[in-house]
C-alpha positions in Angstrom: -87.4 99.3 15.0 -90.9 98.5 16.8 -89.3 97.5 19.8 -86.3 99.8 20.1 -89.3 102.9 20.0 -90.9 101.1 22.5 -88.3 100.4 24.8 -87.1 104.5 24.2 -90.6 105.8 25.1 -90.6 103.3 28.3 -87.5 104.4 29.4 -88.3 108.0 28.8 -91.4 107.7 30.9 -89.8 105.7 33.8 -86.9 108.4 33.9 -89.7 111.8 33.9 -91.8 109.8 36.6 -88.8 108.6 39.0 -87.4 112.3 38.3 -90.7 113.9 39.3 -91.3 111.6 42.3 -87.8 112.8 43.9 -88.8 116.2 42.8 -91.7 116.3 44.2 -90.8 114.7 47.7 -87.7 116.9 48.1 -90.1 120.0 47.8 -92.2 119.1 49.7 -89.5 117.5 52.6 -88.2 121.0 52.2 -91.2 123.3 52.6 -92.5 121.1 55.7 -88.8 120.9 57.4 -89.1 125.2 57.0 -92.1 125.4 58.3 -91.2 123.0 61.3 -88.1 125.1 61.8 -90.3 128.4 62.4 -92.5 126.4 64.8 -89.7 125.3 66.9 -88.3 128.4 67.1 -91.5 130.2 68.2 -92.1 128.1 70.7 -88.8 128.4 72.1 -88.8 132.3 72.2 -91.9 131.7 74.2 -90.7 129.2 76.2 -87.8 131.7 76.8 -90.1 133.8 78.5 -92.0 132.1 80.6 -88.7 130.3 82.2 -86.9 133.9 82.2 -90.2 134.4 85.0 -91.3 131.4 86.3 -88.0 129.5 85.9 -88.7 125.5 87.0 -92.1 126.2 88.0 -93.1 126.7 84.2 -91.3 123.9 83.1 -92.7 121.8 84.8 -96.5 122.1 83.4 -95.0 121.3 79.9 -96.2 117.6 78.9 -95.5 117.8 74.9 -95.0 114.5 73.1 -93.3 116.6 70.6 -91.1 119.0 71.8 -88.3 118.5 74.5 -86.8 121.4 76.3 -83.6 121.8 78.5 -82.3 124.2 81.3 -78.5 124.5 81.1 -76.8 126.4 83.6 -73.1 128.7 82.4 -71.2 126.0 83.3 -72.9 123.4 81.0 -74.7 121.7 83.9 -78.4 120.9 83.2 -80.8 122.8 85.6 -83.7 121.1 84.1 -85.4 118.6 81.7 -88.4 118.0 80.6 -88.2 114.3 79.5 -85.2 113.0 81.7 -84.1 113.6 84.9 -81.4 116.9 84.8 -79.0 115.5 87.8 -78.4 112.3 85.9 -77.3 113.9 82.8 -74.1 114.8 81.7 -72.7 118.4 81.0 -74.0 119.8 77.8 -71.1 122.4 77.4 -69.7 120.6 75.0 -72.5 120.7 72.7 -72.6 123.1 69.4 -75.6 124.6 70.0 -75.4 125.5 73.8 -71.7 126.7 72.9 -73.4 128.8 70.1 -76.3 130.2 72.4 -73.5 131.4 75.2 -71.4 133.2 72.5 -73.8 134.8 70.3 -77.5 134.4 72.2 -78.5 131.9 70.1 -77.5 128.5 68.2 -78.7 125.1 66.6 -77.4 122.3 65.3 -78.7 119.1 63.6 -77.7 115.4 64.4 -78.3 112.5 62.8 -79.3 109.0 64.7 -76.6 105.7 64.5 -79.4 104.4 61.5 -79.9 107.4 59.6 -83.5 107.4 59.6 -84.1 110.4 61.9 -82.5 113.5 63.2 -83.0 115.9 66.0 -82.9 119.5 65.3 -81.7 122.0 68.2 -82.1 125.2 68.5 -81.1 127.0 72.4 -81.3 130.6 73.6 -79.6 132.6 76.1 -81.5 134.0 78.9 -81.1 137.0 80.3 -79.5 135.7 83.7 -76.8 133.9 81.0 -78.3 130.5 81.5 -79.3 128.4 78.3 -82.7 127.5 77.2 -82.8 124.6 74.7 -85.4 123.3 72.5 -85.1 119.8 70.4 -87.9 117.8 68.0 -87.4 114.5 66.2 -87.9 114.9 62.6 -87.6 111.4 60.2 -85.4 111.7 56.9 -86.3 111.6 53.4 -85.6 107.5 53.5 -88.0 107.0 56.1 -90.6 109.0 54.1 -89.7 107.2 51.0 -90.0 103.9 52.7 -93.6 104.9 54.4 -95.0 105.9 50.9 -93.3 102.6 49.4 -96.9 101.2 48.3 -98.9 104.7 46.7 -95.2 105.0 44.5 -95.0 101.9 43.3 -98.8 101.8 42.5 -98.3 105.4 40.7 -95.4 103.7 39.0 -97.5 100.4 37.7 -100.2 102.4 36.6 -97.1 104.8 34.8 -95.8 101.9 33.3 -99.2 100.5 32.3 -100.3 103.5 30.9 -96.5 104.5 29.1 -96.5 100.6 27.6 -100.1 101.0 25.8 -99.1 105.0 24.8 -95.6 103.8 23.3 -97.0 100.7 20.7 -99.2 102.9 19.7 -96.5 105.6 19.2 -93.9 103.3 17.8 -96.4 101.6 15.1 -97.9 105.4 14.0 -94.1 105.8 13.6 -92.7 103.0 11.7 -95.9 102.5 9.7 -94.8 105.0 7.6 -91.3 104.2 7.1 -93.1 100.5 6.4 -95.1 102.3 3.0 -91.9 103.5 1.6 -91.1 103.1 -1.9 -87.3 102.4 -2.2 -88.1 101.7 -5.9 -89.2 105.6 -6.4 -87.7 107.2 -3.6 -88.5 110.7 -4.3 -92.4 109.8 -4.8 -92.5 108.6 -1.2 -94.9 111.9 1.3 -93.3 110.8 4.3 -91.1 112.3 6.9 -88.9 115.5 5.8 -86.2 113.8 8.2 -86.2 111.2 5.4 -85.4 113.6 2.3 -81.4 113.5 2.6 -81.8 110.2 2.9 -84.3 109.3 0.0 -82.0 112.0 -2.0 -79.0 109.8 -1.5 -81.0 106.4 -2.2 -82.4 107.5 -5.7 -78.5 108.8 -6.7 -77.3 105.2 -5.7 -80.3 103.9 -7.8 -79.2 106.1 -10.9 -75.6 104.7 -10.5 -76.4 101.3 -10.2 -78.6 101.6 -13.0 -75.7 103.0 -15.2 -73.5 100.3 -14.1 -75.7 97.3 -15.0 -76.2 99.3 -18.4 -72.0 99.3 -18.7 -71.9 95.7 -17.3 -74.8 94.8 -19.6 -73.1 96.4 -22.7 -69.8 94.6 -21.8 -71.2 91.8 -21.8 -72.6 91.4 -25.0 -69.3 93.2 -26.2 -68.0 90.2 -24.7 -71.0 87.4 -26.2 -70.1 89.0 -29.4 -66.5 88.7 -29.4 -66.4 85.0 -27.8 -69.4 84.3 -30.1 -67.0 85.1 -33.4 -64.4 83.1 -32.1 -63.5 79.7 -33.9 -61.3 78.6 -30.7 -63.8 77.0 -28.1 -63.7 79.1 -24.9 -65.2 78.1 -21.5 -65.0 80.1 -18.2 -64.7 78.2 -14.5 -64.7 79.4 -10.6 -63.2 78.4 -8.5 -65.4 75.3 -7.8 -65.4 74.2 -11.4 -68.4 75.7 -11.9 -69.7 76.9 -15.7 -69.6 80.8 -15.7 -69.4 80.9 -19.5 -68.9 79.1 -23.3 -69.0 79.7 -26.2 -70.8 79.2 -29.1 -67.4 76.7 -30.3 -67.3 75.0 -26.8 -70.7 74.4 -26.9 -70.5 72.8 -30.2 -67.6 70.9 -29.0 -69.1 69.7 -25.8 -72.1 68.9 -27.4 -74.2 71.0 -25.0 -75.7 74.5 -24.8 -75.9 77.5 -22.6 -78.7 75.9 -20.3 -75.4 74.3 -18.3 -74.1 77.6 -17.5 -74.1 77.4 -13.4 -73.3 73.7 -13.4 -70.6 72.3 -12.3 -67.8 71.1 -15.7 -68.0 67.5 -15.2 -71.9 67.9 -16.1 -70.2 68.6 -19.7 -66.9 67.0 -19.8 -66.2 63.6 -18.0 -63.1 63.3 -19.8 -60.7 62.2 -17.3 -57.5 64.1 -18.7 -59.3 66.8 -19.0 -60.2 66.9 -15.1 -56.9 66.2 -14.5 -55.4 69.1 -16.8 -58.0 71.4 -14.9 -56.5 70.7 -11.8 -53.3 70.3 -12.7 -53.7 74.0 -13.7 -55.3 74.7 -10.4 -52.3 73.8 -9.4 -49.7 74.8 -11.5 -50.8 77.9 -13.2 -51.0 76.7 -16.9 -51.7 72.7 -18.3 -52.5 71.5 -21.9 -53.5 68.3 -23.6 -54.6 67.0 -27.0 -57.7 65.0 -27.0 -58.9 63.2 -30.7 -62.8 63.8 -31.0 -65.0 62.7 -34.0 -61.8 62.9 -36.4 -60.3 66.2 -35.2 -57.3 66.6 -33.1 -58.1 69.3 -30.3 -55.3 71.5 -28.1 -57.0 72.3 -24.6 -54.9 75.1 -22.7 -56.2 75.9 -19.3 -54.5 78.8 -17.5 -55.3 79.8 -13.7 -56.8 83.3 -13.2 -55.5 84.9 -10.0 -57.3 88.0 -8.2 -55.1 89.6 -5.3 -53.7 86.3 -4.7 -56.2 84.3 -4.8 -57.5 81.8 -7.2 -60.6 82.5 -8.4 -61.5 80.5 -11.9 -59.8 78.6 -14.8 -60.0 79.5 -18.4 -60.0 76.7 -21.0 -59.2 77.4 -25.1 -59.6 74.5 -27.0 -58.0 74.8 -30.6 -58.2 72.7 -33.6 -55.0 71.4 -34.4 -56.5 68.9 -36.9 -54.4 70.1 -39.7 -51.2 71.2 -38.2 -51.3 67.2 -36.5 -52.0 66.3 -40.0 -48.6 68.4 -41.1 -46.9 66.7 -38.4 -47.3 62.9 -39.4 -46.6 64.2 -43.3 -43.6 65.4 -41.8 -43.0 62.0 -40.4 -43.6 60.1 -43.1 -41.2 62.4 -45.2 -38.7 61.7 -42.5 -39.2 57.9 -42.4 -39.2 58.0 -46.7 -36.1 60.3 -46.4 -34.3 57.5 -44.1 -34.5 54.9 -46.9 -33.7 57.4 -50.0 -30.4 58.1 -48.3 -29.4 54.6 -48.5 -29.2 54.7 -52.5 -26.3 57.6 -51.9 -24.6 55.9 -49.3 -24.1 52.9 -51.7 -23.0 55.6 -54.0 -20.0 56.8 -52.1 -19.6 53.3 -51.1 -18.9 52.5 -54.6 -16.7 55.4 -55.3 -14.6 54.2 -52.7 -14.2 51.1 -54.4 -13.4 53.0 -57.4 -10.1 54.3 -55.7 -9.7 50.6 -54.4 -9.2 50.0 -57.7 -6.7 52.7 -58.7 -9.0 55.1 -60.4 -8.1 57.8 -58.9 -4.8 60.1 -58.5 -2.4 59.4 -56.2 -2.0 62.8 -55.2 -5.7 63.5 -54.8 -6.3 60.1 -52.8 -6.4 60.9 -49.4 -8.7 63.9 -50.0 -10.9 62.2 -51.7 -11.1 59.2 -49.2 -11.4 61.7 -46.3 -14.2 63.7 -47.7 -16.7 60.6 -48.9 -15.8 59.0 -45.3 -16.9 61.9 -43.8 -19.9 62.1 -45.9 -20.8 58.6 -45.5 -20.1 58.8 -41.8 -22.5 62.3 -41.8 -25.2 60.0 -43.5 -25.0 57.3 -41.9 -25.4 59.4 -38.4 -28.4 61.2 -40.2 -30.3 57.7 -41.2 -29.8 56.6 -37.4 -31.2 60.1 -36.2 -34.1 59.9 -38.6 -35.0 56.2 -37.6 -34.8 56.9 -34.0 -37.5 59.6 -34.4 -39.4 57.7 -36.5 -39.5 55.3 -33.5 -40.5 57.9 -31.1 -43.0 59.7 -33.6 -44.8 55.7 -33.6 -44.7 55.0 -30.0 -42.6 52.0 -29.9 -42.5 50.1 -26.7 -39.0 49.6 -25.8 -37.4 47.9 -22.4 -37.3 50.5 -19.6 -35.5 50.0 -16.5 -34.3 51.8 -13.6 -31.7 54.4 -15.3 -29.1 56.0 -12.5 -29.1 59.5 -14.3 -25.5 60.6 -13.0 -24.0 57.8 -14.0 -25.5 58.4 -17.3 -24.6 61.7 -17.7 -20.7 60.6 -16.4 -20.9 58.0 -19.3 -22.2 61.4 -22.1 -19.6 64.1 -20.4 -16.2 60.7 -21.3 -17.7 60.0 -24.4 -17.0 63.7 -25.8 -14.0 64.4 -23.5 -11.9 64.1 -27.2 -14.6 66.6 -28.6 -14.3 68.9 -25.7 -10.6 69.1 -25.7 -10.3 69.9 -29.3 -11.8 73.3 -28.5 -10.6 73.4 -24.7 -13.9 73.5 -23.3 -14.2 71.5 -19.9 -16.9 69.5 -19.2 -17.8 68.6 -15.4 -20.3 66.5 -14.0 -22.3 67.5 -10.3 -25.1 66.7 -8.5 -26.4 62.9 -6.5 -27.4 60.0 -7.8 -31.0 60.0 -9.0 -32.9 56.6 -10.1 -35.7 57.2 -12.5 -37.7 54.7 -14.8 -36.7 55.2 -18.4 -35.0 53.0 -21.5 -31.1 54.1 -20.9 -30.5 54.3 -24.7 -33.1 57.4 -25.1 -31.9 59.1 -21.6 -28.1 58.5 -22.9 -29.1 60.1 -26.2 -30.6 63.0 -24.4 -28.2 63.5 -22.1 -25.3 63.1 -25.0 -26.6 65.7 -27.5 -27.5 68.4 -25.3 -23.6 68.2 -23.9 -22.5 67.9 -27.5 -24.7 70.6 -28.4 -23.3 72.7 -25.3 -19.6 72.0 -26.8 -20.5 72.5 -30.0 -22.1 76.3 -29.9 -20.0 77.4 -27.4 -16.8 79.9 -27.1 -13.1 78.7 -27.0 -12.1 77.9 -23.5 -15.1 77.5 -22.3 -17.2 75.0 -20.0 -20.1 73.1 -19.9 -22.0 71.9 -16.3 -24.1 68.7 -16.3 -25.8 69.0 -12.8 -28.5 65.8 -11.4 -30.2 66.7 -9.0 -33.9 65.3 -6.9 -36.8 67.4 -7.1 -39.8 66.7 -5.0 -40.8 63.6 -7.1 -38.6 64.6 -10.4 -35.2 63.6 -11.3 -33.8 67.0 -13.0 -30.3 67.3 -15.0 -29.4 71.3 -15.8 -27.3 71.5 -18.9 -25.5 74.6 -18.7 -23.0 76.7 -20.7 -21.1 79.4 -21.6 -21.3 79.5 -25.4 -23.2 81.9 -28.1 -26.5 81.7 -26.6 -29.7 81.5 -28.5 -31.9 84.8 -30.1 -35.4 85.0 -28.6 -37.2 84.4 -31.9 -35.1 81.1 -32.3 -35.8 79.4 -29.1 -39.5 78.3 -30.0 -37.8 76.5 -32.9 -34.7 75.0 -31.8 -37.0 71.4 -31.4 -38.1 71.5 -34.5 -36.5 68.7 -37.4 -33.9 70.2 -39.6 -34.0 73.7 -37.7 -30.7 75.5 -36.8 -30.1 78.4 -35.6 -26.6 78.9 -37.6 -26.8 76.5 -40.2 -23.0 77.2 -41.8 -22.3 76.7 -38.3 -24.2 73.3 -37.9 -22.6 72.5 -40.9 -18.9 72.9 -40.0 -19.5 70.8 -37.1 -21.5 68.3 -38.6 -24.6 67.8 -36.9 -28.1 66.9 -39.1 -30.7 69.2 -37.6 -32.0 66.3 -35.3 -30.4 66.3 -31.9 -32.8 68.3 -30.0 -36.0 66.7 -31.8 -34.8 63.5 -30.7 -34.2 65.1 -27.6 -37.6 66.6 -26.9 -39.3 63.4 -28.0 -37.8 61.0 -25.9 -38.2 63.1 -23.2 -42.2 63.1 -24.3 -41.9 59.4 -24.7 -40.6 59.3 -20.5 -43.4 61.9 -19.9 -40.8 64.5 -18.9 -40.4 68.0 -19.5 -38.2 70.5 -20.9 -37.3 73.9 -19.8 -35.2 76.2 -21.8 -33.4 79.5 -20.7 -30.9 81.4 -22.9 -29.7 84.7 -23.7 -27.3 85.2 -26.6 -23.6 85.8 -25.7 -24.1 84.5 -22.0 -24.8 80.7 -22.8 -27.7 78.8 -22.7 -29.5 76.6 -19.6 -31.2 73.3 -20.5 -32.9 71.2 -17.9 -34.4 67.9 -18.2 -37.3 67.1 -15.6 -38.5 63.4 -15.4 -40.8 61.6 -13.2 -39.2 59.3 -10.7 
């Protein structure tokens, strides 16, 4: 602000001085060039005279440097002049001021030379024989004058400047010095300028408001300390960088850590390297979640992306202890790998009754009921013990044999092994899509593929159709599973993986099925590191697609 003042008070005084300076010389160019005029035309009036009587004769004795007078006959020819020879010069009729003279008694004119630095004023009178008398002087312009007083102005002007320089830092610090003292903290305490009260006014309302807003934010935030405090869940807030913004008491217990690592970046905390990768993966994708085993509890991280305006601007990570309902699982598991080997004893059951009727035990008449309904039985159980053992192997993480698995052809092989199922109801069943290669163990991906088409034949509407469609994805193979049947509620389609769950169990009954298909169907899709995506609304069928990594 110094320097703008300064430059302001410079300018100022270079402007009034310059302005004065052509002020002054055009007064004073004008008041001299008046009184010259008066003298000229005095001494022509007298001139005028003496010629009117002595005619040549007085001409003649006139020898000034100054003036320059000429004789000029009616007819424009010069009679006489005082500087030049009349005879050699040419006819002045033509000239303004002579013309003026002969028409009205008197005339003048003013020209300028081919340089513009000087002008000659004339000024000629008629005599009373109607002959001219003319009078001319050489007077220098303005520019001339300016150029002969070029030293004395641009001394004034030094000295101006010289003077104006020390003047305006003085001026400009007596200025800003108190702007300098001002107390932004207490702006209505501050004796200063009264130009500066609207503005101090308006600074101690801002003040008030941002003091009431960081009492909000502040009361927010240990609204929010409390309520993250209480939680059992571990929570932990990143930017965009991966940078700590926040944890909680439970993440800090967690991470082993406490809130001195709030600024750092998550890695300081956390080298897990799933847990990086689930972090970026929802970076990437929006949402991600792992389990990770720590000091004998089982731990669900969910990380969700926050977006602001469309941009990403942090991740939020809830970790949840899922110790117990892990523990529920693998009971589960062993209840279904105990159940596999208690159906067996039944099995032999029905196998013995069988033998029973081998041996003419039975009724004729009530035979082939009989023998149809423990066949079926045996058949249903024997289905249900292969189910149960395939999950067991799944729920264990057995290795099997993987190879590269042509998913079409696969899904070709599923839609002609229930073409006798499908046209018991009339459904048709239809195959689309491109060959797609993906690494897998063909049994699982033929067991996937097969029960979500029998499924789709199963729960779906007479006359109807089912759509197996393979198709390349970036770096997925995907096969949509699509038909037209009953659909699924809302409230039943988190459950529809789970063991032993149906959605119509009279119905899952008629058809035979054991509760297993889609559990067998979501783990060995876990076991190929794939992923499942379900949409359904009831009445309008139900979409399943399979994504696996290629």
């Amino acid at each position: 602000m110094n320097r703008k003042i300064f430059k302001s008070i410079i300018a100022v005084a270079v402007a009034v001085l310059l302005a004065s300076l052509v002020v002054i010389l055009a007064s004073l160019y004008e008041y001299f060039g008046g009184v010259q005029e008066e003298q000229i035309k005095d001494e022509l009036s007298l001139a005028a005279i003496s010629v009117s009587e002595d005619g040549q004769a007085y001409l003649r004795q006139v020898s000034s440097g100054r003036y320059r007078l000429t004789w000029i006959d009616q007819t424009g020819d010069v009679l006489y002049d005082t500087r030049t020879d009349g005879e050699s010069m040419e006819n002045h009729g033509d000239r303004a001021e002579v013309q003026q003279a002969m028409t009205r008694g008197e005339g003048e004119s003013t020209r300028y030379s081919s340089t513009l630095l000087q002008k000659t004023m004339y000024y000629a009178k008629r005599l009373e024989d109607g002959t001219v008398l003319r009078i001319s002087v050489s007077r220098a312009t303005v520019g001339v004058l300016v150029l002969g007083m070029i030293q004395p102005i641009l001394l004034v002007l030094i000295l101006a400047l010289v003077l104006s320089a020390l003047l305006a830092g003085r001026l400009s610090k007596r200025i800003v010095e108190p702007l300098n003292r001002l107390d932004l903290e207490h702006p209505l305490d501050n004796d200063s300028y009264e130009e500066l009260s609207p503005l101090l006014n308006r600074i101690n309302r801002q003040h008030k408001q941002i003091s009431a807003q960081m009492k909000e934010l502040r009361q927010r935030t240990d609204e929010f300390d409390q309520i993250t405090g209480s939680m059992r869940e571990g929570l932990v807030l990143l930017d965009n960088s991966e940078k700590i913004l926040h944890l909680n008491p439970a993440a800090c217990s967690l991470f082993g850590t406490d809130s001195a690592c709030v600024g750092q970046d998550f890695l300081t905390v956390e080298r897990s390297r799933e847990v990086s990768e689930a972090i970026r993966q929802a970076m990437e994708q929006g949402h991600s979640e792992i389990r990770s085993h720590r000091e004998g509890k089982t731990y669900q991280f969910d990380m969700t992306r926050i977006d602001s305006q469309g941009d990403v601007v942090g991740t939020v990570i809830l970790a949840f202890d899922i110790t117990d309902r892990e523990s529920g699982e693998r009971l589960r598991r062993e209840f279904t790998a105990n159940v596999s080997h208690e159906l067996k004893t039944p099995l032999q059951g029905i196998i013995g009754s069988a033998e029973l009727i081998e041996n003419g035990l039975v009724k004729p008449e009530d035979m082939p009921r009989f023998i149809g309904h423990i066949r079926s039985e045996a058949q249903r159980m024997v289905t249900l013990i292969g189910d149960i053992i395939r999950l067991s192997q799944l729920d264990e993480g057995v290795e099997m044999p993987k190879e590269r698995v042509d998913l079409l052809a696969v899904a070709g092989q599923a839609a002609k092994d229930l073409e006798s199922a499908a046209e018991k109801r009339h459904i048709a069943v239809s195959v689309e899509g491109q060959s797609t290669v993906v690494p897998g163990v063909r049994q699982l991906l033929y067991e996937v593929l097969y029960n979500l088409c029998d499924n789709a034949i199963k729960y779906n509407v007479e006359g109807g159709s089912v759509t197996m469609t393979v198709e390349t994805r970036g770096e997925k193979g995907v096969v949509t599973v699509a038909d037209t049947g009953i659909g699924i509620e809302p409230e039943d389609q988190g459950r529809i993986f789970e063991r032993f769950f149906r959605v119509d169990k009279s119905h899952s009954k008629a058809s035979g099925g054991t509760g297993l298909g889609l559990s067998i169907v979501k783990h060995a899709v876990q076991y190929h590191r794939g992923e499942i995506r379900l949409h359904s609304q009831p009445g309008q069928g139900t979409q399943i697609q399979v994504l696996l990594p290629m």
